[in-house]
Jmol script that loads the backbone (N, CA, C; Angstrom):
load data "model"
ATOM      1  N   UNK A   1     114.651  63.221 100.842  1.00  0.00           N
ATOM      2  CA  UNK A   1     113.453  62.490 100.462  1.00  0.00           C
ATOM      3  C   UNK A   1     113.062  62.890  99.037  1.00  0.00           C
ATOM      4  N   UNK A   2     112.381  61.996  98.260  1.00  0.00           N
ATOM      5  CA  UNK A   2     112.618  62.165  97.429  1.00  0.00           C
ATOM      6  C   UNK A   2     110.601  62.495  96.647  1.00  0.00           C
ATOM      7  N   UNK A   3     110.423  63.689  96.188  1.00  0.00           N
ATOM      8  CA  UNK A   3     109.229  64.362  95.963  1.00  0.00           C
ATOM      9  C   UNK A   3     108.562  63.375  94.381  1.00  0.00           C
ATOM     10  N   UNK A   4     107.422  63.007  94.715  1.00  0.00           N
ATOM     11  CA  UNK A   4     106.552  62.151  93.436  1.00  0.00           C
ATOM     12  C   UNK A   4     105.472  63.286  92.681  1.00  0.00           C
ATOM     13  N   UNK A   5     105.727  62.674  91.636  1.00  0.00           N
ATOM     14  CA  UNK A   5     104.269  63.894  90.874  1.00  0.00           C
ATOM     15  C   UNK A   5     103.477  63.077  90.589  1.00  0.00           C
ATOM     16  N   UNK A   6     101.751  63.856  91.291  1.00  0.00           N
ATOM     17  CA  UNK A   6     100.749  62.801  91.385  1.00  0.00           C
ATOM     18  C   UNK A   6      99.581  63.955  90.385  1.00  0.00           C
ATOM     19  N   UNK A   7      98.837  63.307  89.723  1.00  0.00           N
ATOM     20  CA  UNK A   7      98.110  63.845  88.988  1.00  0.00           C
ATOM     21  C   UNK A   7      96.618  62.963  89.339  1.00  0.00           C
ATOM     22  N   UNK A   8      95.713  64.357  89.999  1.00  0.00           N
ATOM     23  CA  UNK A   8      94.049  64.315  90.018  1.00  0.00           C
ATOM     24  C   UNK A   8      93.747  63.431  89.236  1.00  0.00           C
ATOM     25  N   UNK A   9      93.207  61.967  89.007  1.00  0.00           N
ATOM     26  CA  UNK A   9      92.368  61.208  88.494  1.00  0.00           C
ATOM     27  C   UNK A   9      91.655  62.146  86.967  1.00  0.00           C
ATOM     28  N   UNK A  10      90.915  63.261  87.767  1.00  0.00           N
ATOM     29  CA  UNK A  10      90.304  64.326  86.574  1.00  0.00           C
ATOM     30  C   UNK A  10      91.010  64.814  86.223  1.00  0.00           C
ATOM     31  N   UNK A  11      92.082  65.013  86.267  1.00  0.00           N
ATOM     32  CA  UNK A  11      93.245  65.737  85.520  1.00  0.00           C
ATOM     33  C   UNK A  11      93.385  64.903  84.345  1.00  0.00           C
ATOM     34  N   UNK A  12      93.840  63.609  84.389  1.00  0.00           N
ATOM     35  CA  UNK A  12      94.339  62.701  83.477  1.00  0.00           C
ATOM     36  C   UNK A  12      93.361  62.885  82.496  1.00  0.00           C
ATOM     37  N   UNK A  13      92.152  62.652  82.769  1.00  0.00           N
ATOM     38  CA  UNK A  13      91.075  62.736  81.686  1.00  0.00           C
ATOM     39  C   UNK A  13      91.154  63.694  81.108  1.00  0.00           C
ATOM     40  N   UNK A  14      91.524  64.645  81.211  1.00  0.00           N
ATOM     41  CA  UNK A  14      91.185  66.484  80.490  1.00  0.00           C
ATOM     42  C   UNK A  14      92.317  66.431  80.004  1.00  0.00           C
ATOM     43  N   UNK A  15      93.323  66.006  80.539  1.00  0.00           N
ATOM     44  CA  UNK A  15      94.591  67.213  80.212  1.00  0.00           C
ATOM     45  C   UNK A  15      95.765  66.851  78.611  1.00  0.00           C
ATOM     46  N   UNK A  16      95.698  67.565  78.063  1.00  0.00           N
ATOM     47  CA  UNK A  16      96.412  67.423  76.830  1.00  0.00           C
ATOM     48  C   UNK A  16      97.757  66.675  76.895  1.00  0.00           C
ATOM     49  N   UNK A  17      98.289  65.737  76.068  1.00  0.00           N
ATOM     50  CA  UNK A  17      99.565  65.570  75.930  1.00  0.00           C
ATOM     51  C   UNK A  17     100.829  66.282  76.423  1.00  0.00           C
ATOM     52  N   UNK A  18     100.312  67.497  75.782  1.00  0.00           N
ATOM     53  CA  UNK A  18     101.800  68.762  75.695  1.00  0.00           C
ATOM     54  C   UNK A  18     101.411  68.968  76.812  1.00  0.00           C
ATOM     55  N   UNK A  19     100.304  69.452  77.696  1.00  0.00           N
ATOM     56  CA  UNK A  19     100.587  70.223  78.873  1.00  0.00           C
ATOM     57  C   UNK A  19     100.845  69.414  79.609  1.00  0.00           C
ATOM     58  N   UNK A  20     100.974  68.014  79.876  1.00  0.00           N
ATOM     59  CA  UNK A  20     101.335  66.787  80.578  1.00  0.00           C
ATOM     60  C   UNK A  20     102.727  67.142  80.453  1.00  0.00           C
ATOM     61  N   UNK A  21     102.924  67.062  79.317  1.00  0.00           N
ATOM     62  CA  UNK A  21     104.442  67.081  79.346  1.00  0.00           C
ATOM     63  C   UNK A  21     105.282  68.404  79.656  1.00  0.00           C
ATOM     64  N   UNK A  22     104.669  69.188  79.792  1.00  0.00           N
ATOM     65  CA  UNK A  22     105.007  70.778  80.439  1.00  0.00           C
ATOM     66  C   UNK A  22     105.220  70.770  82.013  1.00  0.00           C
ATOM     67  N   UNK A  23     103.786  69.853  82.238  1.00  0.00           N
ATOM     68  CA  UNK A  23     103.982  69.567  84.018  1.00  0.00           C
ATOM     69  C   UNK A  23     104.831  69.014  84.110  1.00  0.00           C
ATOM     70  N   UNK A  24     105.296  67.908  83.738  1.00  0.00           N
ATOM     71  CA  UNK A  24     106.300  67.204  84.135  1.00  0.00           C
ATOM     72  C   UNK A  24     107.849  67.653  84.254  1.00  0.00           C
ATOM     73  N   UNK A  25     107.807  68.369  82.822  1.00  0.00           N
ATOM     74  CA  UNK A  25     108.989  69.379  82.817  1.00  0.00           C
ATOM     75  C   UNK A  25     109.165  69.753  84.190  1.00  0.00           C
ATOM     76  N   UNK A  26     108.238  70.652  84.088  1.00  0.00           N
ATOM     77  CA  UNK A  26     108.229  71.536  85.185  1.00  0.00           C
ATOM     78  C   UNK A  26     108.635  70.924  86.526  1.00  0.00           C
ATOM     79  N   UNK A  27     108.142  69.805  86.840  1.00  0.00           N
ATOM     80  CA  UNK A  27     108.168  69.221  88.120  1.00  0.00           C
ATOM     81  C   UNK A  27     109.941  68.772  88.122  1.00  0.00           C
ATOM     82  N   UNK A  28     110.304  68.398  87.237  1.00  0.00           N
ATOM     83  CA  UNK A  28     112.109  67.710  86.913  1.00  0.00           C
ATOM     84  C   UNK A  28     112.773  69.023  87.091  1.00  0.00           C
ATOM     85  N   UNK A  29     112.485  69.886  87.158  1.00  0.00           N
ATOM     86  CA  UNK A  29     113.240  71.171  86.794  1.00  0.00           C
ATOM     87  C   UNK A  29     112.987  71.880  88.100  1.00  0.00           C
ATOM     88  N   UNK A  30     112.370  71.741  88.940  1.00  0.00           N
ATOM     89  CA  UNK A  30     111.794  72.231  90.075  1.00  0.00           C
ATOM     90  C   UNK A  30     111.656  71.630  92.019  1.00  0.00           C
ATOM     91  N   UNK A  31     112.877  72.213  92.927  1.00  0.00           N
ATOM     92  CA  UNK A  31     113.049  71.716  94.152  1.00  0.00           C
ATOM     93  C   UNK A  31     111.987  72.138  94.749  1.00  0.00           C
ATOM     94  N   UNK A  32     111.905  71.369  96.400  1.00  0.00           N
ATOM     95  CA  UNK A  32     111.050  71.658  96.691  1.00  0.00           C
ATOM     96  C   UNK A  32     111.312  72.322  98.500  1.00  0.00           C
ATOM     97  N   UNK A  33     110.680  72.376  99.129  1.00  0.00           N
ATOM     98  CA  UNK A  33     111.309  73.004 100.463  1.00  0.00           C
ATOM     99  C   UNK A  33     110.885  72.221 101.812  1.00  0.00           C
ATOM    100  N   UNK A  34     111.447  71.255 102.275  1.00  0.00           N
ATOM    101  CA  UNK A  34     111.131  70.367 103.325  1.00  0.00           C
ATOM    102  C   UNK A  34     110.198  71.298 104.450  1.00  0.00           C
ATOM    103  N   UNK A  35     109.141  70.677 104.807  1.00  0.00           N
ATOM    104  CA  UNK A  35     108.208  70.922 105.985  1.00  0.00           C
ATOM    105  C   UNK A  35     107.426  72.110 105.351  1.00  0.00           C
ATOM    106  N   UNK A  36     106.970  72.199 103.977  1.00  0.00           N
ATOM    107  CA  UNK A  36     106.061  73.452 103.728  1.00  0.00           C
ATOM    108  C   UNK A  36     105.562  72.862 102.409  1.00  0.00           C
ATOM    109  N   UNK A  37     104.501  73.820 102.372  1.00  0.00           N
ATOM    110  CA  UNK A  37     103.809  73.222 100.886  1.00  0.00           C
ATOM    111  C   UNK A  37     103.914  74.730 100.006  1.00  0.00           C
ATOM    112  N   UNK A  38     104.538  74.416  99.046  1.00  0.00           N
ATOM    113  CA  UNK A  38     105.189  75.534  98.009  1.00  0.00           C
ATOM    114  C   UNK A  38     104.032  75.647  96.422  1.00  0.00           C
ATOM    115  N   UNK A  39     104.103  76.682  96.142  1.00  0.00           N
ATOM    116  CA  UNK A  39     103.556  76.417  94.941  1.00  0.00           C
ATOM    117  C   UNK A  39     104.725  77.214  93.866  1.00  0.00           C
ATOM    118  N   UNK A  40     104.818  76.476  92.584  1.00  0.00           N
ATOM    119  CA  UNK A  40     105.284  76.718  91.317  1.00  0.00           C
ATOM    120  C   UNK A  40     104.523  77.242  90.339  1.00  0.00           C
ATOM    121  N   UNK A  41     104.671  78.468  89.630  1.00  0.00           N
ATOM    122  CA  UNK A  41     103.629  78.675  88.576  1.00  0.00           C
ATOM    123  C   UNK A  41     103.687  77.716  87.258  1.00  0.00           C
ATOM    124  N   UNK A  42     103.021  77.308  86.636  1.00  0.00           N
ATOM    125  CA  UNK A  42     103.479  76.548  85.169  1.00  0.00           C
ATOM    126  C   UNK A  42     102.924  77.698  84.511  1.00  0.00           C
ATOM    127  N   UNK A  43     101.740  78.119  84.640  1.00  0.00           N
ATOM    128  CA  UNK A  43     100.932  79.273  83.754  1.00  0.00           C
ATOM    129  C   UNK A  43      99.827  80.166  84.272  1.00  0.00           C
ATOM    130  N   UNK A  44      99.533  81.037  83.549  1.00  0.00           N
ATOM    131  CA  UNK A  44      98.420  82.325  84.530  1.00  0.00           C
ATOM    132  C   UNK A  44      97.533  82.862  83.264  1.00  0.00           C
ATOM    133  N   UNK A  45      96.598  82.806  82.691  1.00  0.00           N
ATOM    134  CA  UNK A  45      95.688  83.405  82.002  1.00  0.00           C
ATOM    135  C   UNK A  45      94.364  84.346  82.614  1.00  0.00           C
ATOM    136  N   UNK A  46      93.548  84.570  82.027  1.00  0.00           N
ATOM    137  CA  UNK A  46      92.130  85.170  81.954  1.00  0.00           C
ATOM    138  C   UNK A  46      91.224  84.705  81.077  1.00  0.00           C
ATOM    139  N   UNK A  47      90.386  84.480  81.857  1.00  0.00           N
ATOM    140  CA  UNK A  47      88.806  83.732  80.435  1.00  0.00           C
ATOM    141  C   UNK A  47      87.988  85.035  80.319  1.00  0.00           C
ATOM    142  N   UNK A  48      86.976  84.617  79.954  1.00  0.00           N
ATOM    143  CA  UNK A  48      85.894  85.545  79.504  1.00  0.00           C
ATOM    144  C   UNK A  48      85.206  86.091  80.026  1.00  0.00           C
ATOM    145  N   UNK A  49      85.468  85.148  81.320  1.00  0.00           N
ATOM    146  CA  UNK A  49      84.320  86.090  82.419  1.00  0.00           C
ATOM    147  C   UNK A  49      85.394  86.747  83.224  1.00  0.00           C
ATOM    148  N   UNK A  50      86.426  87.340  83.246  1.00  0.00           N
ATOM    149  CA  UNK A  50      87.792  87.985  83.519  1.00  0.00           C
ATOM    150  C   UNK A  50      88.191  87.347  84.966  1.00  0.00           C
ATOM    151  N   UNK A  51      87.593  86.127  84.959  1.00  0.00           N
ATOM    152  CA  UNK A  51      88.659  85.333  86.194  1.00  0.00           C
ATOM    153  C   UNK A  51      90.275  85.078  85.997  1.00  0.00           C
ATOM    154  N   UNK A  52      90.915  84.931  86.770  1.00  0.00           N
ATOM    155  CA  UNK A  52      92.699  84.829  86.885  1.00  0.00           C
ATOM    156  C   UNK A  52      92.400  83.396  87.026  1.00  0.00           C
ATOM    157  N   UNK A  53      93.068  82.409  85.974  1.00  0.00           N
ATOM    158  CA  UNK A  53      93.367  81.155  86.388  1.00  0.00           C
ATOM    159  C   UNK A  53      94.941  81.128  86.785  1.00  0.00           C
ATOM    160  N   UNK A  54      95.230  80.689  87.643  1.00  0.00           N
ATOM    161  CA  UNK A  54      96.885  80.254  88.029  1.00  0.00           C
ATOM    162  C   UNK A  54      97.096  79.098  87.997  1.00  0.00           C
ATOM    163  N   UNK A  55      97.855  78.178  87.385  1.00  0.00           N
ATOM    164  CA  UNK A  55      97.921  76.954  87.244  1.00  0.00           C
ATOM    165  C   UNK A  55      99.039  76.738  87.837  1.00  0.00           C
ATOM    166  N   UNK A  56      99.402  76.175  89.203  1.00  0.00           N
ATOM    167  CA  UNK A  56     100.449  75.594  89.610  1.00  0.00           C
ATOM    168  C   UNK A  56     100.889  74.026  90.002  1.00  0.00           C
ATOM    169  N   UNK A  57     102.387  73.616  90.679  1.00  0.00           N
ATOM    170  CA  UNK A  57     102.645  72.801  90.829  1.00  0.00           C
ATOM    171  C   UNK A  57     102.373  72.896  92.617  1.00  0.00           C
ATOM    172  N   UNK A  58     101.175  72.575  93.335  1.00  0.00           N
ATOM    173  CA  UNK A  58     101.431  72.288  94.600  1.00  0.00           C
ATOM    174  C   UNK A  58     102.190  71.311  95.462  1.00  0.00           C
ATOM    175  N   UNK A  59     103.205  71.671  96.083  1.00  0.00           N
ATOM    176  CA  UNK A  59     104.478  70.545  96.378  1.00  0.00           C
ATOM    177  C   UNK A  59     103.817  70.941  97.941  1.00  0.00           C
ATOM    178  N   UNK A  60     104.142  69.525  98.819  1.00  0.00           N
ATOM    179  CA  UNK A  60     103.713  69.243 100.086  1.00  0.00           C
ATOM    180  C   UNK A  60     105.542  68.601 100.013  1.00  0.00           C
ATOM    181  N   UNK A  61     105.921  69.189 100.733  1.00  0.00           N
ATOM    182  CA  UNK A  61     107.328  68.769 101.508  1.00  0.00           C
ATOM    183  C   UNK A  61     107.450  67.976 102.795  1.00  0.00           C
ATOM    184  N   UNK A  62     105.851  68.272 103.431  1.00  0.00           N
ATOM    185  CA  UNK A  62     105.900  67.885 104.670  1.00  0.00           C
ATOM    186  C   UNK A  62     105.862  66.374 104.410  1.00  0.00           C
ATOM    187  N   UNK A  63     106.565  65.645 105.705  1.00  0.00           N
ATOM    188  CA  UNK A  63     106.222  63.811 105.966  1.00  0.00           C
ATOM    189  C   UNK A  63     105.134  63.348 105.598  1.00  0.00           C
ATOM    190  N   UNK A  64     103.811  64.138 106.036  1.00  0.00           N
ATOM    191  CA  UNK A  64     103.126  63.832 106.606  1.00  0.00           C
ATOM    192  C   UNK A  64     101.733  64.386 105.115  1.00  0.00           C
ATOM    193  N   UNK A  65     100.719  63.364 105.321  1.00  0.00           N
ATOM    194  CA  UNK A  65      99.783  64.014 104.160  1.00  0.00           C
ATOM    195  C   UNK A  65      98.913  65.506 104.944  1.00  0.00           C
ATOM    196  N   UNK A  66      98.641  66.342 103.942  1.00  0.00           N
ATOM    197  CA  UNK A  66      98.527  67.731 104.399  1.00  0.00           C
ATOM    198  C   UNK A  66      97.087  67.265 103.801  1.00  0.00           C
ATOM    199  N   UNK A  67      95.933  68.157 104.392  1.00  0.00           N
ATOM    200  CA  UNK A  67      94.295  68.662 103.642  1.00  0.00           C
ATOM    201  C   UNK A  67      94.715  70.012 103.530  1.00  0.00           C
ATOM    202  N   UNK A  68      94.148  70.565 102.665  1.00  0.00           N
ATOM    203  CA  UNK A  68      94.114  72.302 102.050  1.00  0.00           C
ATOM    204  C   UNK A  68      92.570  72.302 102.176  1.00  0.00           C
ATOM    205  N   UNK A  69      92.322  73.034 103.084  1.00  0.00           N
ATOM    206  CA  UNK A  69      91.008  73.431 103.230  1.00  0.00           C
ATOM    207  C   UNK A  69      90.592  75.149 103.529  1.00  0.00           C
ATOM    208  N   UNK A  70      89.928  75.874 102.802  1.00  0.00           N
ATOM    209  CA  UNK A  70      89.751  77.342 102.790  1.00  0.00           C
ATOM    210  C   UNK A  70      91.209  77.651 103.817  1.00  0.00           C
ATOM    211  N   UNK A  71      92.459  77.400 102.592  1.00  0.00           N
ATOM    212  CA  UNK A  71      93.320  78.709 102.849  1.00  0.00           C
ATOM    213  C   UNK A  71      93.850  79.483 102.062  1.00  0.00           C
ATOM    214  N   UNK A  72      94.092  80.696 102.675  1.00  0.00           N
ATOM    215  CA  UNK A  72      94.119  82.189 102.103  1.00  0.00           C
ATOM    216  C   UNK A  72      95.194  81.929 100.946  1.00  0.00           C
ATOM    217  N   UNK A  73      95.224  82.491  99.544  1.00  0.00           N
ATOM    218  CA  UNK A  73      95.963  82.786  98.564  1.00  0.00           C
ATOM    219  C   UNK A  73      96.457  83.524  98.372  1.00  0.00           C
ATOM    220  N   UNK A  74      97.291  83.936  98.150  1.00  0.00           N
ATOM    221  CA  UNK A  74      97.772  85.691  97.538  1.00  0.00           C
ATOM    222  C   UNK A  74      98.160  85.179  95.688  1.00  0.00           C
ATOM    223  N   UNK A  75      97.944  86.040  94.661  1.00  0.00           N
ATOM    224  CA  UNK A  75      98.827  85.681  94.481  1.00  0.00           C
ATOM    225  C   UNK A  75      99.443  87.454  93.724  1.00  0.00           C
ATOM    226  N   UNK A  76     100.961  87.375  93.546  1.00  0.00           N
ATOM    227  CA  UNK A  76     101.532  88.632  93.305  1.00  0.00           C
ATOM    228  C   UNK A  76     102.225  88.780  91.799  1.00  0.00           C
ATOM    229  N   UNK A  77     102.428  89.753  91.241  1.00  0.00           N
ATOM    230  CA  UNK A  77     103.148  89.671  90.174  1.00  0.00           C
ATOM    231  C   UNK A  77     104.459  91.009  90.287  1.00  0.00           C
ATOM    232  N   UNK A  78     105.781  90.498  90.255  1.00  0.00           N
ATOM    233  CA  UNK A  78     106.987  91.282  90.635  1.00  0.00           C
ATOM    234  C   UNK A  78     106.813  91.900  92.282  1.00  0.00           C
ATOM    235  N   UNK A  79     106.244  91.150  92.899  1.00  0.00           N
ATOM    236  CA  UNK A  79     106.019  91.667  94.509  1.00  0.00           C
ATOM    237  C   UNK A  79     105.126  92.036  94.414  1.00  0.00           C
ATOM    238  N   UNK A  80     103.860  92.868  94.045  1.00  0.00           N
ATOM    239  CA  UNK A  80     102.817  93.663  93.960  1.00  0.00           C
ATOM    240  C   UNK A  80     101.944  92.797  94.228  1.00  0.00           C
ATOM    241  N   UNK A  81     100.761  93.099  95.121  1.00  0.00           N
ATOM    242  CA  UNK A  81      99.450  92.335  95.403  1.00  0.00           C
ATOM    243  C   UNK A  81      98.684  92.111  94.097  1.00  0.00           C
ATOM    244  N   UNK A  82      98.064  91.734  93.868  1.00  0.00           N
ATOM    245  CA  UNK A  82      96.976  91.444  92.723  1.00  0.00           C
ATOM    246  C   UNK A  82      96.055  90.917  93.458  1.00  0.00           C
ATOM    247  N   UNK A  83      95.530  89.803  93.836  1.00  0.00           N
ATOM    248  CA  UNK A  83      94.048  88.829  94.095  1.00  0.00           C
ATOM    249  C   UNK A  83      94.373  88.080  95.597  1.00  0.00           C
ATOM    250  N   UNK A  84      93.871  87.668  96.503  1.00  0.00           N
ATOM    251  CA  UNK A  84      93.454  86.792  97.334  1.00  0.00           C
ATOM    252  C   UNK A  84      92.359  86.540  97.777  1.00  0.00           C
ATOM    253  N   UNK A  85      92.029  85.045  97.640  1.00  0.00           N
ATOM    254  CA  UNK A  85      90.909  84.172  97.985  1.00  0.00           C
ATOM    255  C   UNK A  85      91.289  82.772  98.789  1.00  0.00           C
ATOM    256  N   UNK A  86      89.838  82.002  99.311  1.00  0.00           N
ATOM    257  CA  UNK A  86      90.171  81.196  99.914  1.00  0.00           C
ATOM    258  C   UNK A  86      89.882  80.349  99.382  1.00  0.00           C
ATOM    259  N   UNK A  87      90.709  79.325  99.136  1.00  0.00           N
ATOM    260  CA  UNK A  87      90.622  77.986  98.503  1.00  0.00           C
ATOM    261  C   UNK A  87      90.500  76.171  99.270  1.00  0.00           C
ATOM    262  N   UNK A  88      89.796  75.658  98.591  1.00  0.00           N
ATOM    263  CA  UNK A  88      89.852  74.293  99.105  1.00  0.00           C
ATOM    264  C   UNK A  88      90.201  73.409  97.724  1.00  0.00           C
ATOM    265  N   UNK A  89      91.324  72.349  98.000  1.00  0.00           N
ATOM    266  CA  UNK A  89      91.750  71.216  97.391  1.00  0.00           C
ATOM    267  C   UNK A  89      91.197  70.092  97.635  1.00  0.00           C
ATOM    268  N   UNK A  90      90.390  69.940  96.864  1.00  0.00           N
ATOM    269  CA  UNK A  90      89.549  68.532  96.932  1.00  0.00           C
ATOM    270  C   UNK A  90      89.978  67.137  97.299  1.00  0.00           C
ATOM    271  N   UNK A  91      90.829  67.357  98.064  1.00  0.00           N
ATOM    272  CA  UNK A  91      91.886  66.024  98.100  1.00  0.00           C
ATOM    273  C   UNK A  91      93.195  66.390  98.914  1.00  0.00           C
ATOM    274  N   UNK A  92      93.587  65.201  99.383  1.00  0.00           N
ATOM    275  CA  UNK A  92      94.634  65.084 100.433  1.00  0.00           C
ATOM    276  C   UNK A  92      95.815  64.970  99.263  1.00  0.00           C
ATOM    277  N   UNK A  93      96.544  65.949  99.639  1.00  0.00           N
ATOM    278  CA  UNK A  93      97.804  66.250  99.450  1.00  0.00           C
ATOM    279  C   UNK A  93      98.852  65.189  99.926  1.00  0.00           C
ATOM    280  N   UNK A  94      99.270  64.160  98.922  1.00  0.00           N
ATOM    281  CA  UNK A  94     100.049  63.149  99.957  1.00  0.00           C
ATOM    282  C   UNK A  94     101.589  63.428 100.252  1.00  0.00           C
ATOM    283  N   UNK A  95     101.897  62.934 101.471  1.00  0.00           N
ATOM    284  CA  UNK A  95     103.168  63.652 101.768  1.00  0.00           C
ATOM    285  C   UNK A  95     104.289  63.766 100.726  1.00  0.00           C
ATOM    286  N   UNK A  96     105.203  64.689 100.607  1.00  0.00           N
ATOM    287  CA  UNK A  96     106.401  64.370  99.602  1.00  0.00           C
ATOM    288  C   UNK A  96     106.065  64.435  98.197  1.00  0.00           C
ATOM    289  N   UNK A  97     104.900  64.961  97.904  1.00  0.00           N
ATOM    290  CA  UNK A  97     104.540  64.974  96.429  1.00  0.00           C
ATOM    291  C   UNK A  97     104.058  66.394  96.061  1.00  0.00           C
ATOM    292  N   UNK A  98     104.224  66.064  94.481  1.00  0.00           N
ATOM    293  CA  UNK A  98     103.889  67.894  93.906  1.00  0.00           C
ATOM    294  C   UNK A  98     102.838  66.953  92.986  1.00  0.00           C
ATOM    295  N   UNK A  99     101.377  67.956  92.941  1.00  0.00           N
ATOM    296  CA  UNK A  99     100.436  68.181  92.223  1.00  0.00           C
ATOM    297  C   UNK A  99      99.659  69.490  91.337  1.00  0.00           C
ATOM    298  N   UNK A 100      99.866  69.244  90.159  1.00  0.00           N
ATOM    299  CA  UNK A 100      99.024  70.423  89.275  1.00  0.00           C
ATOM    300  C   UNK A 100      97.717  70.910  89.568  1.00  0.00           C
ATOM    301  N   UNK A 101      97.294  71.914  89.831  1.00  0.00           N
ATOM    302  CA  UNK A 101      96.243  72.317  90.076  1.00  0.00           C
ATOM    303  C   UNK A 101      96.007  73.748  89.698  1.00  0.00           C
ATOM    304  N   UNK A 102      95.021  74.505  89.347  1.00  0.00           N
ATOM    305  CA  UNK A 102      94.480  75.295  89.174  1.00  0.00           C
ATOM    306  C   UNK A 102      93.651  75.894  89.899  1.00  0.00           C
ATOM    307  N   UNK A 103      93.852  77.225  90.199  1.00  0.00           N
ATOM    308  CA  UNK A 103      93.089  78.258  91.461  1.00  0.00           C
ATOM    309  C   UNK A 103      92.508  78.946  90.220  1.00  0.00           C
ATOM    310  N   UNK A 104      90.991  79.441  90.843  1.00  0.00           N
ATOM    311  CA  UNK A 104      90.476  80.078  89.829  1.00  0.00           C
ATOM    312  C   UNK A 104      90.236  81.834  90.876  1.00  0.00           C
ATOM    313  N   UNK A 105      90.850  82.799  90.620  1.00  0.00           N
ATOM    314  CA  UNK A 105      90.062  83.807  91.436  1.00  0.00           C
ATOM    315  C   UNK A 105      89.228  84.573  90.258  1.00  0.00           C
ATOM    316  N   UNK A 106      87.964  84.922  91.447  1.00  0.00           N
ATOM    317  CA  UNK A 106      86.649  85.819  90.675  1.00  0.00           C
ATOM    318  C   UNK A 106      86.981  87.172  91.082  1.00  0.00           C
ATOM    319  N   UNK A 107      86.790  87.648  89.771  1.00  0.00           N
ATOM    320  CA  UNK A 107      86.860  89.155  89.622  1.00  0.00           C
ATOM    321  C   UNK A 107      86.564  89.467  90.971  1.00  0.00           C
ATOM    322  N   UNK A 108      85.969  89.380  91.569  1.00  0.00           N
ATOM    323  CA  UNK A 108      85.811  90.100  92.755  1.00  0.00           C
ATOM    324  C   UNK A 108      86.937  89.752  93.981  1.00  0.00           C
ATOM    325  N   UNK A 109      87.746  89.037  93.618  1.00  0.00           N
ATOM    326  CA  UNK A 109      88.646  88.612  94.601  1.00  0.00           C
ATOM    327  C   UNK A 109      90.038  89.385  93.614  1.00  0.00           C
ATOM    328  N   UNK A 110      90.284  90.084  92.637  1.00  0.00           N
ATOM    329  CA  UNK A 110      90.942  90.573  92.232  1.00  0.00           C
ATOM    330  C   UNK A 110      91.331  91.979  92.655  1.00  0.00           C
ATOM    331  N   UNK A 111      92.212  92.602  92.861  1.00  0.00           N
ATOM    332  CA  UNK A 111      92.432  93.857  93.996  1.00  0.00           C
ATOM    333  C   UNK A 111      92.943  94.948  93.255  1.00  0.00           C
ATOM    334  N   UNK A 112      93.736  94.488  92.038  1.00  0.00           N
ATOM    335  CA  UNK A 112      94.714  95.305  91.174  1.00  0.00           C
ATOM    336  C   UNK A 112      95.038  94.810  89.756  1.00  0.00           C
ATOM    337  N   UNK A 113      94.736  95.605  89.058  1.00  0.00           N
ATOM    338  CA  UNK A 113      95.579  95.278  87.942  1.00  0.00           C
ATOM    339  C   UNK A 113      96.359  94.138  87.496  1.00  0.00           C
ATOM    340  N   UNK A 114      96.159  93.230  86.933  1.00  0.00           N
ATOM    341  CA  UNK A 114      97.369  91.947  86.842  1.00  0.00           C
ATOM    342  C   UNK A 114      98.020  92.625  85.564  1.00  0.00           C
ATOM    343  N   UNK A 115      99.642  92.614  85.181  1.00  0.00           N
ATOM    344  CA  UNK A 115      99.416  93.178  83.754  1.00  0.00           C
ATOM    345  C   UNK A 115     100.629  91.587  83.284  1.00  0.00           C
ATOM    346  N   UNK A 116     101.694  91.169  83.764  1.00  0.00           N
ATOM    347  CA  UNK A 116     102.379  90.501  83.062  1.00  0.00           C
ATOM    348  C   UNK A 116     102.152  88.802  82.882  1.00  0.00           C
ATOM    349  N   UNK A 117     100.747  88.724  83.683  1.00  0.00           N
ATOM    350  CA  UNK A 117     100.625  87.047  83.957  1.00  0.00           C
ATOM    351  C   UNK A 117     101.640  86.509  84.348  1.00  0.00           C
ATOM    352  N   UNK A 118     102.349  86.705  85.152  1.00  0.00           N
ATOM    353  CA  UNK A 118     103.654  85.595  85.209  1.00  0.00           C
ATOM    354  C   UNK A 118     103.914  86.414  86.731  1.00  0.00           C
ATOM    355  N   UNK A 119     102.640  85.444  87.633  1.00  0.00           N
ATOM    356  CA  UNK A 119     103.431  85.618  89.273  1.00  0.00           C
ATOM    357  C   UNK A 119     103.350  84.513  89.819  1.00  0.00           C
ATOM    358  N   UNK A 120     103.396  84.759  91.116  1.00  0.00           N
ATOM    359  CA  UNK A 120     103.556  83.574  91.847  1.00  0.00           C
ATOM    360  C   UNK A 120     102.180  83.319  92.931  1.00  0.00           C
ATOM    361  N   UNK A 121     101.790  82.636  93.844  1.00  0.00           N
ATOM    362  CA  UNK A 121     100.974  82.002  94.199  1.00  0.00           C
ATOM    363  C   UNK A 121     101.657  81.671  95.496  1.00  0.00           C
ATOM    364  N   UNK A 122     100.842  82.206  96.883  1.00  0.00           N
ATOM    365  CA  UNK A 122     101.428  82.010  97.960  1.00  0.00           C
ATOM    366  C   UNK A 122     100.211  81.935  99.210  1.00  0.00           C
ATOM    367  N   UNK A 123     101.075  80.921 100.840  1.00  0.00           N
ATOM    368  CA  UNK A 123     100.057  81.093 101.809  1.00  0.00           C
ATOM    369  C   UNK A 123     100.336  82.077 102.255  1.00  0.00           C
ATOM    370  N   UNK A 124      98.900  82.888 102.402  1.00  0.00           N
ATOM    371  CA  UNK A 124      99.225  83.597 103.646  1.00  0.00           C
ATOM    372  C   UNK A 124      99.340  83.432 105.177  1.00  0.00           C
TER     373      UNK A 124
END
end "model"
wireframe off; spacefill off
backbone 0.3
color backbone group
């Protein structure tokens, strides 16, 4: 079956050229895993108020359209814990498709040290 990249309505409005075209990269360059919803990192920063943004590609493999409603995150860098929180996706995940999205965790959902920005994003 073959996986579509769908982009948030509000996404389109915000999102820059280049990083459009980064997602997309990303999504051409990137399988996905039948009957699970996977996430891909594209990028991982810190703002000012020292939240972890993770920006991934959420892929729904399953048939079937998935809701993401308060579930648990991890996310890790080289295996090591760093942050988990619970998240809700404002929107139905439609089956067979990968979407960009951004998890924001608050310092207080941070556990350890992040030092290389570059992990991954997982259910628990």
């Amino acid at each position: 079956m073959k996986q579509t990249l769908y982009f948030h309505p509000a996404w389109l409005k915000t999102i820059s050229e280049k990083d459009k075209i980064n997602i997309e990269q990303t999504f051409n360059t990137t399988g996905f895993i039948s009957e699970r919803i996977t996430f891909t990192t594209i990028r991982v920063a810190r703002n000012y108020k020292e939240e972890l943004l993770v920006t991934v590609l959420i892929q729904n493999g399953f048939n079937e359209d998935q809701e993401f409603h308060q579930k648990e995150l991890l996310y890790t860098e080289n295996g090591a814990f760093i942050a988990s929180h619970k998240f809700t996706v404002p929107m139905v995940l439609k089956k067979h498709s990968s979407t960009p999205w951004t998890f924001i965790f608050s310092p207080e959902s941070i556990k350890s040290e992040y030092v290389t920005l570059d992990g991954q994003v997982k259910l628990t």
